[in-house]
Backbone bond lengths (Angstrom), bond angles and torsions (degrees), N, CA, C in turn:
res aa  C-N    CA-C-N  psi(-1)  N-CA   C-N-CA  omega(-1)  CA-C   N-CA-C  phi
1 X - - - 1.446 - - 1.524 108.37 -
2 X 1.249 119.36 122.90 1.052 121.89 -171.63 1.758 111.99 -61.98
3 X 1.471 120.77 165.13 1.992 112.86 157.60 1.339 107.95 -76.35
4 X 1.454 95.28 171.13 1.601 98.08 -156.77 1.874 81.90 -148.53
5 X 0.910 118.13 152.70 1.634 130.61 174.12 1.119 100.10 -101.36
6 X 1.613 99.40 145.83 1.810 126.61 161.01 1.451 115.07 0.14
7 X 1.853 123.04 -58.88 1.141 118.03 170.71 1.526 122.22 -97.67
8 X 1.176 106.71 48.76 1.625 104.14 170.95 1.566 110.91 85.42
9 X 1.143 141.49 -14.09 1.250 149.07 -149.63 1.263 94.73 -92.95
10 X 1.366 127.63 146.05 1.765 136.97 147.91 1.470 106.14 -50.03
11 X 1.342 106.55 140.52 1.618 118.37 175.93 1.350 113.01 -110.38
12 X 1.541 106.62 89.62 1.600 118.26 173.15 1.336 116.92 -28.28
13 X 1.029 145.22 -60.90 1.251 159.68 -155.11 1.974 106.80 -87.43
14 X 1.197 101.96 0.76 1.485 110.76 171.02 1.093 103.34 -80.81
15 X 1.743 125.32 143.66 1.342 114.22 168.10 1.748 109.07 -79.88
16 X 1.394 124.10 -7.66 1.277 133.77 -146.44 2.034 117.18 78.93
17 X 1.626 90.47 154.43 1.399 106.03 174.98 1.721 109.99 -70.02
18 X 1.137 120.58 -5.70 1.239 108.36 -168.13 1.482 125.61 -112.37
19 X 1.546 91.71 0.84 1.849 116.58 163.70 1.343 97.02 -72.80
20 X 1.543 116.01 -54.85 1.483 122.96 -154.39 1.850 114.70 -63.94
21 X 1.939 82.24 -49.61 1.805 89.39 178.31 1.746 103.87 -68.43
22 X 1.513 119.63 -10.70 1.744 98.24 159.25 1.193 134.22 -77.04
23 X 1.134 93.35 -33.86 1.383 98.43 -175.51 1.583 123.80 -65.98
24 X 1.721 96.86 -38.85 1.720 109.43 178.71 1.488 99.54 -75.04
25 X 1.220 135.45 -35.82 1.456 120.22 149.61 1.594 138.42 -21.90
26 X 1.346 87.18 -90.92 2.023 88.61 160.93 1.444 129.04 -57.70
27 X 1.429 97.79 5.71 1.631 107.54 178.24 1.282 116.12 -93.71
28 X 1.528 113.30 -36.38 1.220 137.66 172.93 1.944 110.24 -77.99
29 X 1.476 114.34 -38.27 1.351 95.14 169.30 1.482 119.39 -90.74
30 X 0.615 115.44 -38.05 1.592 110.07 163.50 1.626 117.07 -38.54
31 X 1.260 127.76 -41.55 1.803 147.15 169.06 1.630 93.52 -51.02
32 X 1.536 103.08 -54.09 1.830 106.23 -170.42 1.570 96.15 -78.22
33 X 0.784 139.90 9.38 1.621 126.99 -156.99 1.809 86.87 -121.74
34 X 1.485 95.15 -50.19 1.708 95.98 -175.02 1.667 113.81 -65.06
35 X 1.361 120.64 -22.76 1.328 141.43 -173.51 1.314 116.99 -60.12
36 X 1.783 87.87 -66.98 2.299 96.78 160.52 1.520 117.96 -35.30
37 X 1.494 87.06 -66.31 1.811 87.61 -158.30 1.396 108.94 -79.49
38 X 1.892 124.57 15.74 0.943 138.48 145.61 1.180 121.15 -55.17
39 X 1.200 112.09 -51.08 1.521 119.47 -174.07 1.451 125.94 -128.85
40 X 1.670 91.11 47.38 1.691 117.31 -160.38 1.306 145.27 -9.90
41 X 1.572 85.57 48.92 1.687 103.71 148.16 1.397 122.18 -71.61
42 X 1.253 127.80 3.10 1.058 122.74 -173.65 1.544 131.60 -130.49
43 X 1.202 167.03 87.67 1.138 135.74 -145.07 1.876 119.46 -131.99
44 X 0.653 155.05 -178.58 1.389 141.71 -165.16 1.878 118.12 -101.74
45 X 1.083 112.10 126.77 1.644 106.78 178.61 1.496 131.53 -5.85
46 X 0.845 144.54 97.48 1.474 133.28 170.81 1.627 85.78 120.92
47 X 1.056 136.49 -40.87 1.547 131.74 -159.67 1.886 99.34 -74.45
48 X 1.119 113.22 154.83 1.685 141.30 -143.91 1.769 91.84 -92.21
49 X 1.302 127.26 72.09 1.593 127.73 -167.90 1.675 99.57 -40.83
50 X 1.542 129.79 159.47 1.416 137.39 150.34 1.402 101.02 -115.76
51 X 1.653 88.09 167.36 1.786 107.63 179.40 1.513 122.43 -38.85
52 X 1.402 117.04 -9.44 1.491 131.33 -170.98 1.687 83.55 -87.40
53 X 1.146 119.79 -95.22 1.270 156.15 -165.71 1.832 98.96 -2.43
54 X 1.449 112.48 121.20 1.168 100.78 -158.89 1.777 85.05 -148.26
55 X 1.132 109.07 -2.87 1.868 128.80 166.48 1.595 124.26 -120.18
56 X 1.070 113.76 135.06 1.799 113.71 149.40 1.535 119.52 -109.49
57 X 0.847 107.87 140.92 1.927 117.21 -179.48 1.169 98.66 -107.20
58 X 1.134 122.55 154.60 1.303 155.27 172.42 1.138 130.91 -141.61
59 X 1.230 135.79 126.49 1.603 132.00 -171.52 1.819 109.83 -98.86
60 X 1.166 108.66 107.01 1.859 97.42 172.01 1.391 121.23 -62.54
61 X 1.545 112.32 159.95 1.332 122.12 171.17 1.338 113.86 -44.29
62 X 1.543 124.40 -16.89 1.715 117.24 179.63 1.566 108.95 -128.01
63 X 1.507 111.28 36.24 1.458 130.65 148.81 1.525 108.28 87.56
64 X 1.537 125.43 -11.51 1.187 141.74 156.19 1.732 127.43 -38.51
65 X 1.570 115.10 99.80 1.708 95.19 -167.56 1.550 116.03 -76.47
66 X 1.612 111.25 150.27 1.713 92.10 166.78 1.345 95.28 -123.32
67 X 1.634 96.54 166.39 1.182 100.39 -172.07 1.830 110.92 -111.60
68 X 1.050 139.52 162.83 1.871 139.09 163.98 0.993 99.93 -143.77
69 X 1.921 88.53 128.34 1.647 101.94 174.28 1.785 105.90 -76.50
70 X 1.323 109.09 161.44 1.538 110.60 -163.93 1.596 84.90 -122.95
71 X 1.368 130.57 -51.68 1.530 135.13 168.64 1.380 101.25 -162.51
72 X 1.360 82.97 172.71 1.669 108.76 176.11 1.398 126.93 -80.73
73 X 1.158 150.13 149.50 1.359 133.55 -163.96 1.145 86.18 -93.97
């Protein structure tokens, strides 16, 4: 939803809410992504999981990580 000024109007000069809620998104998974393989539950595609390892990461074609749960601790 775009900003809107004092009288109801769209605020040109807004980039919009929906740049912002992306960005604080991938800001926030990336934080969870760095967190796992912080405390190596987590480890990256192709890499050899251990008894911790309770994630795989993956990096997409447009640099975005995902994450798959493997189990539950």
């Amino acid at each position: 939803m775009p900003a809107t000024t004092a009288n109801g109007d769209e605020d040109p000069t807004s980039g919009g809410a929906g740049e912002h809620d992306d960005d604080a998104e991938r800001r926030a998974a990336e934080r969870f992504v760095s967190d796992l393989l912080a405390r190596g539950e987590a480890v990256f595609e192709g890499e050899e999981p251990t008894a911790r390892t309770t994630h795989v990461v993956r990096r997409e074609d447009d640099g975005r990580l995902t994450v798959r749960r493997l189990r539950f601790h």
